[in-house]
C-alpha positions in Angstrom: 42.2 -408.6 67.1 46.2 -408.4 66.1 45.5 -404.1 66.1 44.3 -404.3 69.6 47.7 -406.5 70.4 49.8 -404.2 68.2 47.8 -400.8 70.5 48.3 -402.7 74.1 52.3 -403.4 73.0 52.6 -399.9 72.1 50.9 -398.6 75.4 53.2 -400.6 77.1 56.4 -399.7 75.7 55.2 -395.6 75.9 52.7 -396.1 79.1 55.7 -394.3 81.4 56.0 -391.5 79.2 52.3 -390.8 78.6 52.0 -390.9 82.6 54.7 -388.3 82.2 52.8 -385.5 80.3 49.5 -385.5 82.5 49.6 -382.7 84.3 48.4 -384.1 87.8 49.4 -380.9 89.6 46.6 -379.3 87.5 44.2 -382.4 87.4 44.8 -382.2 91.4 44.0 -378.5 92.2 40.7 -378.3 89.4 39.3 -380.9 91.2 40.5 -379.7 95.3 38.7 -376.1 93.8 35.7 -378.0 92.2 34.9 -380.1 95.2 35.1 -376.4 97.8 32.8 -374.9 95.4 30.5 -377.7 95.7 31.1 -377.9 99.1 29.9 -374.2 99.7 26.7 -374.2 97.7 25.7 -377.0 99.3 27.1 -375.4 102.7 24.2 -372.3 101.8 21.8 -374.6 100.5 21.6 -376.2 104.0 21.4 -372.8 105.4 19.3 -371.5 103.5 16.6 -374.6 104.2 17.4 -374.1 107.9 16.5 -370.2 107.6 13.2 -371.2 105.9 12.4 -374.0 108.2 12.8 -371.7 111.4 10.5 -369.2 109.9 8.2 -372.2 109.0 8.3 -373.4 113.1 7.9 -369.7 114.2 4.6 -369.6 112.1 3.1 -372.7 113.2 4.2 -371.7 116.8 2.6 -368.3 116.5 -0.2 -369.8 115.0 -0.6 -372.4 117.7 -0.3 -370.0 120.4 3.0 -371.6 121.8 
């Protein structure tokens, strides 16, 4: 228990300074260019289920005689 004292004192002192050398820039624009990638498969995953679906409708509907 006194180490984990001794660690949270020394975290405090230096906290400032550690905050300093993230690079949050960096952090900031992985994750902006993560999240559009995922945002466009899922953008032509949706498309593509639309484009199957219609084809799907136009079957039954042929089929049907509509």
């Amino acid at each position: 228990m006194l180490g984990a004292g001794r660690g949270a004192h020394w975290a405090k002192e230096r906290g400032g300074e550690m905050l300093d050398r993230i690079p949050m820039d960096e952090m900031e624009e992985n994750v902006r260019e993560s999240v559009g990638e995922a945002r466009e498969r899922v953008d032509e995953f949706v498309r593509s289920e639309l484009a199957d679906l219609r084809r799907a409708l136009r079957k039954q509907r042929k089929r049907l005689g509509v």
